[in-house]
Backbone as CSV, one residue per row, in Angstrom:
resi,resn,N_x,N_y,N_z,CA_x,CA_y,CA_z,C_x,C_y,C_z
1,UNK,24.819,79.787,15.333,23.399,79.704,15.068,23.145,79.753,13.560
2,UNK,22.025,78.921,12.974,22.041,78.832,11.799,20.927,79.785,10.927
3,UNK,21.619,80.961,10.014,20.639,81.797,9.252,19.411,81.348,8.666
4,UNK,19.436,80.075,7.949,18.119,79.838,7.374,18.930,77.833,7.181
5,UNK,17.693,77.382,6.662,17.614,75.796,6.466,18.115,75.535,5.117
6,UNK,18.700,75.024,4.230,18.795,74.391,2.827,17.979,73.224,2.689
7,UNK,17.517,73.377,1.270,16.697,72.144,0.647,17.573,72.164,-0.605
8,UNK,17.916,70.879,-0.749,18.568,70.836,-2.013,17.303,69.419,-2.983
9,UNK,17.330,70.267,-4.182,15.825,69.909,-5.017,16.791,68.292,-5.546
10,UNK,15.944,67.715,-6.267,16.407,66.524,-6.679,17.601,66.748,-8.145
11,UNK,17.669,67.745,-8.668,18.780,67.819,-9.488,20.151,67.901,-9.068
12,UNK,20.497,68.188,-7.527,21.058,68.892,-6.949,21.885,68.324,-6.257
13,UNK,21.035,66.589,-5.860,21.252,65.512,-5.121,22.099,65.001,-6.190
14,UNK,21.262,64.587,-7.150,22.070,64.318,-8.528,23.150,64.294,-8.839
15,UNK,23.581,65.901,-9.073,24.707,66.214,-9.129,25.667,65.997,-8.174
16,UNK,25.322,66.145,-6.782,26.963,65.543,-5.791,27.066,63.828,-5.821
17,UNK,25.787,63.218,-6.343,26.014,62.003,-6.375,27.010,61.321,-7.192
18,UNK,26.977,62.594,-8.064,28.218,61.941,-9.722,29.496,62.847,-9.154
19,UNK,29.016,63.091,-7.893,30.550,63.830,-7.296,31.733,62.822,-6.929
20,UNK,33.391,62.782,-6.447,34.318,62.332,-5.918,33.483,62.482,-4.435
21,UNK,34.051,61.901,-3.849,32.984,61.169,-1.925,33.745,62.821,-1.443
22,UNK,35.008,63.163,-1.885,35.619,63.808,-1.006,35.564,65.833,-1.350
23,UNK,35.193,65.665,-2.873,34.480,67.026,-3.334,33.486,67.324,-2.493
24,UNK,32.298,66.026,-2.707,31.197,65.779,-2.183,31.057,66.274,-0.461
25,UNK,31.800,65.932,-0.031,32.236,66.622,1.724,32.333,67.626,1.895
26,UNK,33.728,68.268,0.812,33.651,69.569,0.788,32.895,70.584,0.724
27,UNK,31.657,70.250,-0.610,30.821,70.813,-0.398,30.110,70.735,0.473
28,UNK,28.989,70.115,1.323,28.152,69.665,2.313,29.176,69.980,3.484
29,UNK,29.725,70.330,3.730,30.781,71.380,4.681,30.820,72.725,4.666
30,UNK,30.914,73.457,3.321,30.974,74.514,2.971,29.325,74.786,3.378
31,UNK,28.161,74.517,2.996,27.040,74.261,2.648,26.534,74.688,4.691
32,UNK,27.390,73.831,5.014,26.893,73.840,6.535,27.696,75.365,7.557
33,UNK,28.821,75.511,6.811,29.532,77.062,7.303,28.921,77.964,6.603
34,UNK,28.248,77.886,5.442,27.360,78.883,4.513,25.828,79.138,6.047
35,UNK,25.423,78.603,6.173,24.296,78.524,7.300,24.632,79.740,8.186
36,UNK,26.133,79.123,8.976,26.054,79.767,9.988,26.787,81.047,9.726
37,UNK,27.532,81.669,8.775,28.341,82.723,8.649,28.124,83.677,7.251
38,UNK,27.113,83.292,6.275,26.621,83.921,5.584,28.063,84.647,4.984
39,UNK,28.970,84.152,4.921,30.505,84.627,4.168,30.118,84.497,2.579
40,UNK,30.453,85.725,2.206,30.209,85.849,0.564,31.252,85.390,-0.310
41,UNK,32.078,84.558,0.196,33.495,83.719,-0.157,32.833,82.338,-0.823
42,UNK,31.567,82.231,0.283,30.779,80.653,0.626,29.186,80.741,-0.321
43,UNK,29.143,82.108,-0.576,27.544,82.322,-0.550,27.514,83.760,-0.839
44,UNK,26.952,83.713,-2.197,27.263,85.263,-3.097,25.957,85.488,-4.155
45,UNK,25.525,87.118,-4.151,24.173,86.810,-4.690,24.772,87.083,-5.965
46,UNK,23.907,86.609,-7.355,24.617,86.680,-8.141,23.442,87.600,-9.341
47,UNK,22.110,87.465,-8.747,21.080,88.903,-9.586,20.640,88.713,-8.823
48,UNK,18.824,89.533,-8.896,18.043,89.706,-7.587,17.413,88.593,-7.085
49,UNK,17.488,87.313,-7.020,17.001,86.090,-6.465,17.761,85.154,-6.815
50,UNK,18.848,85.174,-7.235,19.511,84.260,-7.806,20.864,84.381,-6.723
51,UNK,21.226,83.229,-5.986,22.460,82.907,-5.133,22.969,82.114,-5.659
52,UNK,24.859,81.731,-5.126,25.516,80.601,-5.713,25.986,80.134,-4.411
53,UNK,26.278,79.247,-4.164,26.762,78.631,-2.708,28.380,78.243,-3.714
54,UNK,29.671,78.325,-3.118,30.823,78.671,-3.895,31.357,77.415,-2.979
55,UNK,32.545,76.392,-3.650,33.034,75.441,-3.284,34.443,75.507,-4.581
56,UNK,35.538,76.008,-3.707,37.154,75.480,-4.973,37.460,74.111,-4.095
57,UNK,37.569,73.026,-5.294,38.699,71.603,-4.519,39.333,71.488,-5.206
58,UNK,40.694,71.531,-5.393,41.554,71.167,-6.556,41.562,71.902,-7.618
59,UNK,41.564,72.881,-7.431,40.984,73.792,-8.985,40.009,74.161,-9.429
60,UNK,38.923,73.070,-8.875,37.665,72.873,-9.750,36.598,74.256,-9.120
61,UNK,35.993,74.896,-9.463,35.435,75.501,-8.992,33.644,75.222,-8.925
62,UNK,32.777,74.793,-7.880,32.104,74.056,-8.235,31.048,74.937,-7.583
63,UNK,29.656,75.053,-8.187,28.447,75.794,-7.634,27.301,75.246,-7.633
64,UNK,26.466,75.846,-6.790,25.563,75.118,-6.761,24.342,76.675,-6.478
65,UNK,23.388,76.418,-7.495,22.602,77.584,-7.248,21.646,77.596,-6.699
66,UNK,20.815,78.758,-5.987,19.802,78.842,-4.918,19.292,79.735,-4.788
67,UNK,17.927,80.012,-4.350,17.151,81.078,-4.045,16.309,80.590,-2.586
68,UNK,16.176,82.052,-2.577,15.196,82.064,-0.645,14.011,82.158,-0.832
69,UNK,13.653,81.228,0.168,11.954,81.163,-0.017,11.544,81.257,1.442
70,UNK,10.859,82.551,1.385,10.747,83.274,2.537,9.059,83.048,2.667
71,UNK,8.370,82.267,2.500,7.174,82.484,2.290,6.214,82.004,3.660
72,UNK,6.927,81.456,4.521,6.631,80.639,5.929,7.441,81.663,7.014
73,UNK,6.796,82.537,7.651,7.911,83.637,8.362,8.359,82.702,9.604
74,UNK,8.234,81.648,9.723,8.833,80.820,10.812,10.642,80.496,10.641
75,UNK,10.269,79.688,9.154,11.446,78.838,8.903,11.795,79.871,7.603
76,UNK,13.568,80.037,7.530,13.967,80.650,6.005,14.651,79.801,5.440
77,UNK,13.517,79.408,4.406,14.964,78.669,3.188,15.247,78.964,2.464
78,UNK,16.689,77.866,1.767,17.538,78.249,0.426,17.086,77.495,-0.153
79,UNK,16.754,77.291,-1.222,16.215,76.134,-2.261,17.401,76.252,-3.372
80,UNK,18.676,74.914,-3.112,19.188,74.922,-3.965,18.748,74.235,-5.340
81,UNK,18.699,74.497,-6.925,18.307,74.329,-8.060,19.064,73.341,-8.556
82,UNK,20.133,73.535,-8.812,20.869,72.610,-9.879,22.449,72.826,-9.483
83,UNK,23.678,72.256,-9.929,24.739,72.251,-9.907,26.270,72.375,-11.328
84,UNK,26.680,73.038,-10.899,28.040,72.375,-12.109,28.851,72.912,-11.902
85,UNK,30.122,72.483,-12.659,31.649,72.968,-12.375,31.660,74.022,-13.781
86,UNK,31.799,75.143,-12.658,32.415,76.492,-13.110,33.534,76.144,-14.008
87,UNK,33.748,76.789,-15.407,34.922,76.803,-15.966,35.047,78.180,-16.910
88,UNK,34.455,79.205,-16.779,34.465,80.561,-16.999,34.606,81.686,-16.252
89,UNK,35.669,82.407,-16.293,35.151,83.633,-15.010,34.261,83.894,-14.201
90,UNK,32.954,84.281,-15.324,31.626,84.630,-14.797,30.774,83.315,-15.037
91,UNK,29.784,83.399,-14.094,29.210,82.362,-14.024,27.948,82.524,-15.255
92,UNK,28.105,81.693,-16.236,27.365,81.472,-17.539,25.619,81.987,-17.414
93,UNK,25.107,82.677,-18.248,23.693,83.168,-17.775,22.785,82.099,-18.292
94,UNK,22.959,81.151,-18.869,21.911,79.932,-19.443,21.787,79.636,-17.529
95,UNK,23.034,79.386,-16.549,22.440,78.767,-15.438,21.874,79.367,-14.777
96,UNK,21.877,80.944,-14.801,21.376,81.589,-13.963,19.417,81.581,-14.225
97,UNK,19.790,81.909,-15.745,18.262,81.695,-16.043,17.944,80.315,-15.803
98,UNK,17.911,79.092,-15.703,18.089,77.691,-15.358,17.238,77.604,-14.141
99,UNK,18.448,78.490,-13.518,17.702,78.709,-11.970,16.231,79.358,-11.515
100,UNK,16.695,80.854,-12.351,14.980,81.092,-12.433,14.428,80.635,-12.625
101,UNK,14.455,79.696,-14.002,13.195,79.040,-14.412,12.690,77.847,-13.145
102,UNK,13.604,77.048,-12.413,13.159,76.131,-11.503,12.805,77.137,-10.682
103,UNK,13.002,78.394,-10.109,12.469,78.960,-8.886,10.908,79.400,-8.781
104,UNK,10.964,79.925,-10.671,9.417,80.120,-10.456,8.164,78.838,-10.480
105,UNK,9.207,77.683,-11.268,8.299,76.526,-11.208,7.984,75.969,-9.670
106,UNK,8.802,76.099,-9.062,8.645,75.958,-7.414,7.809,76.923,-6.585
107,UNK,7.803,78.085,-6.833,7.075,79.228,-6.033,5.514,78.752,-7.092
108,UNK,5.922,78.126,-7.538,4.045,78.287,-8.369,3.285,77.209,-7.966
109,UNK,3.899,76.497,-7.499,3.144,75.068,-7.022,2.868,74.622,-5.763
């Protein structure tokens, strides 16, 4: 059974579009076991509204960030923000703030 719905915003699309077809799977696989199993392997919070949906292919370590928008008590979504390949331990705070900044531009409109 699936925890909540994903919307992935138009930056987001973007980004798996300039993906390999077969990264691209991987993720949108991961994306769909993230739903149903809420595994923090797949899906990890990373500050207080800020999530990463987690994808390794080949090394690459690839994320894609998201927040819940709980504002319809029917349906729960993830609103994924933007994307990129991890190449630091920690995940860089320009994206995290990145993210905020699209989350509040979204919750405001």
């Amino acid at each position: 059974m699936e925890k909540f719905d994903i919307v992935l915003l138009a930056e987001v699309k973007d980004f798996l579009q300039s993906l390999d077809k077969k990264v691209r799977d991987k993720i949108i696989f991961n994306l769909w076991k993230a739903k149903r199993s809420l595994d923090p392997g797949l899906f990890k919070k990373l500050s207080d509204q800020i999530w990463e949906f987690r994808t390794k292919y080949q090394k690459k370590q690839i994320r894609l960030l998201a927040f819940w928008d709980k504002r319809d008590n029917k349906n729960t979504l993830v609103i994924c923000t933007h994307g990129f390949i991890k190449k630091t331990q920690k995940v860089p705070r320009k994206e995290i703030e990145k993210a905020t900044r699209i989350m509040i531009e979204f919750l405001n409109e």
